[in-house]
C-alpha positions, -999 to +999 in steps of 0.1 A: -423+201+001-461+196+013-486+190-017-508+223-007-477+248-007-463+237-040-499+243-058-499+274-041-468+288-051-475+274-088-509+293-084-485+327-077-464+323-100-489+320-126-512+345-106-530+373-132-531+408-113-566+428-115-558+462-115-558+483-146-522+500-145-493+489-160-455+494-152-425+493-177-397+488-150-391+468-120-362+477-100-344+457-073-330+473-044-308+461-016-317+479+016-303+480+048-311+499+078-305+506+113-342+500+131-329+507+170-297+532+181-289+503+210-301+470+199-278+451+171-308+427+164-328+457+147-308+460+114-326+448+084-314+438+048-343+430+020-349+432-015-372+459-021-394+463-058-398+495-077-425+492-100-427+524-124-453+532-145-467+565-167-492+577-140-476+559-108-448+537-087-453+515-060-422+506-035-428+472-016-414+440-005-416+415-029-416+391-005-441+403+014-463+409-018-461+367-019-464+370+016-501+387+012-511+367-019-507+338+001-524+346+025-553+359+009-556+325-018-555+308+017-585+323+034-601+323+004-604+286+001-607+283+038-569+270+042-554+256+075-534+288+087-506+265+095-497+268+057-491+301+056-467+295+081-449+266+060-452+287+027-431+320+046-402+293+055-399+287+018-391+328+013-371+352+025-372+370+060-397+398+056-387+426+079-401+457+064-440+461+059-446+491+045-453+500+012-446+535-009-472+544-037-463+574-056-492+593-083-477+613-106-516+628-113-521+640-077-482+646-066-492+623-036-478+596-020-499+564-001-477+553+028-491+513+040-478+497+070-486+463+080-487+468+115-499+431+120-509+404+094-550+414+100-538+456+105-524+477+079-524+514+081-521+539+055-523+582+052-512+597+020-492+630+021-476+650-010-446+637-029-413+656-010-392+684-032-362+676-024-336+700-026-311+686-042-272+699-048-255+678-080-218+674-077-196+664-107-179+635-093-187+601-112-189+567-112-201+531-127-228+510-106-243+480-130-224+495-159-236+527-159-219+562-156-234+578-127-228+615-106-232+621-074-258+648-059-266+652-022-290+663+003-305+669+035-338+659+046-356+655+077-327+655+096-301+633+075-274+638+050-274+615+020-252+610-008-270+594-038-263+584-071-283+590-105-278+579-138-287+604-174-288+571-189-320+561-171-340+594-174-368+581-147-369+608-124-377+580-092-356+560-072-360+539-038-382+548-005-397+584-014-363+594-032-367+612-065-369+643-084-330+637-100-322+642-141-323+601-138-329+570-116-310+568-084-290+538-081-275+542-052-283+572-017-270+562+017-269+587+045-238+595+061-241+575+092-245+549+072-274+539+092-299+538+058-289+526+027-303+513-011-286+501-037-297+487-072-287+453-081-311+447-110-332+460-134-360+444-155-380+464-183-411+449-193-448+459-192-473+438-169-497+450-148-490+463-113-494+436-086-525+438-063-519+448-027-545+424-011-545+438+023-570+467+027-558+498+046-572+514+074-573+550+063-555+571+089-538+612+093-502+609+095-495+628+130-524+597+142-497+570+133-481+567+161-513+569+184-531+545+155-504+517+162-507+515+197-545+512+203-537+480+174-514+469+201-536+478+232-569+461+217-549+429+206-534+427+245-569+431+254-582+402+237-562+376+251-564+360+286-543+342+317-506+344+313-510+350+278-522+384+285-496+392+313-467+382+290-480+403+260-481+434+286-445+426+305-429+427+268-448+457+253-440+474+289-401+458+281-395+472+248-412+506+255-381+507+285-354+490+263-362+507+225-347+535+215-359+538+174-340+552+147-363+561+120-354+572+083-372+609+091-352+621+122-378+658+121-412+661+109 
C-alpha cells in the first residue's frame, strides 16, 4: 500500500471529531434497494450508520464519511487528488450519498445529498408521523424478541420490525416513532430494504460531516440537481463536452427511477 494512504488512514482512525454532541449507539444496517424499475445495474447494497444521541441522530454511509474525511485531510495539505482515488479502492463501494439528520429539539429532519464530490444539497423538512398499525406476531433478529407493525407511506407498504428491549424510538432512513428500535422494515415489493446486523453502545462524539451544504427547498431538488449537472456540462470542452451531453440526453431516455417516496 502507498506510504501517503496508510498515514492517512492511520490519521482517520485516530481522527478526533469537533462537534459538541455525543451519541450512545451506533447501529449498522444492511440496505438494499432497487434505484431504476428497468435497469438491473441500479440495485445497491451498503452499510449504513445510525448514530443516536439525546437531542439528535444522524443516518449516513460510513464509508462515505471516510470517503469525505479523506478528502478533506487531502486538500488540506494540498494532496495529489490521485490519492483519493487510491484511498476509495481500499473501502467499500459507496453508492448512496445522502445523509439523514434527525433533532429531537426542532422535530426536523436535514436531508444532504452529495450530488457530486464538490456539490451537496440539503433542505430540512419535519420528522414524518407515521401511522403505524402493531401486529402481535413475533420473532428473534440478533437475539432479540421482536413484533411486527406495519405501514403505508408515500405510496409503499412496509412491514417492520421493533424490539421493547431497545426502547429507542428510531430506526433506519426516516423510520421511527415505534415502542423500540426497528431492526428490520422492507416494503412489500421488496424493492427497499434494512436490516440490523450490529449494534455498538458507547459514547463519542458525533463524526463531522466535512462537506458543506448548499441550502436548498425540497420541491427545488429536482430542479437544484440538474442546473449542478447543466453548469458542470458547461464547463468542459471538444468531445468531452458532447459525450457528457449524449449520456445525460441517454439516461434521461433510458431511466426510469424508483425512489423510496412513490407520492409527495
Amino acid at each position: 500500500m502507498n506510504k501517503n494512504i496508510l498515514l492517512l488512514l492511520l490519521s482517520l482512525t485516530l481522527h478526533g471529531f469537533s462537534q459538541s454532541e455525543t451519541y450512545n449507539y451506533k447501529f449498522t444496517y444492511k440496505v438494499e434497494g432497487k434505484l431504476e424499475v428497468v435497469n438491473k445495474n441500479s440495485h445497491i447494497s451498503e452499510n449504513m450508520v445510525l448514530y443516536l444521541g439525546k437531542e439528535k441522530s444522524l443516518y449516513i454511509s460510513e464509508t462515505k464519511l471516510r470517503i469525505d474525511s479523506a478528502r478533506s485531510a487531502i486538500k488540506k495539505r494540498k494532496g495529489s487528488p490521485f490519492e483519493i482515488s487510491e484511498f476509495r479502492n481500499q473501502l467499500p463501494k459507496n453508492r448512496i450519498a445522502s445523509s439523514i439528520e434527525k433533532n429531537f429539539k426542532t422535530s426536523n429532519i436535514t436531508y444532504k445529498n452529495t450530488i457530486i464530490p464538490s456539490k451537496t444539497i440539503s433542505f430540512i423538512e419535519p420528522i414524518p408521523k407515521f401511522d403505524w398499525h402493531i401486529k402481535t406476531e413475533e420473532k428473534k433478529i440478533l437475539g432479540y424478541s421482536c413484533q411486527k407493525a406495519i405501514l403505508n407511506y408515500k405510496g409503499r407498504n412496509y412491514i417492520a420490525w421493533f424490539s421493547n428491549k431497545l426502547t429507542l424510538q428510531n430506526g433506519p432512513w426516516k423510520f421511527g416513532g415505534l415502542p423500540g428500535l426497528i431492526l428490520e422494515i422492507s416494503d412489500t415489493q421488496n424493492h427497499y430494504s434494512f436490516k440490523l446486523i450490529g449494534i455498538k453502545k458507547e459514547t463519542k462524539l458525533f463524526p463531522e460531516i466535512y462537506q458543506k451544504a448548499i441550502k436548498i427547498k425540497k420541491e427545488n431538488f429536482d430542479s437544484t440537481v440538474e442546473n449542478i449537472f447543466n453548469s458542470m456540462g458547461n464547463k468542459l470542452i471538444g468531445e468531452s463536452k458532447l459525450r457528457f451531453k449524449r449520456e445525460r440526453l441517454r439516461r434521461k431516455k433510458m431511466s426510469k427511477p424508483n425512489p423510496i417516496e412513490l407520492e409527495e
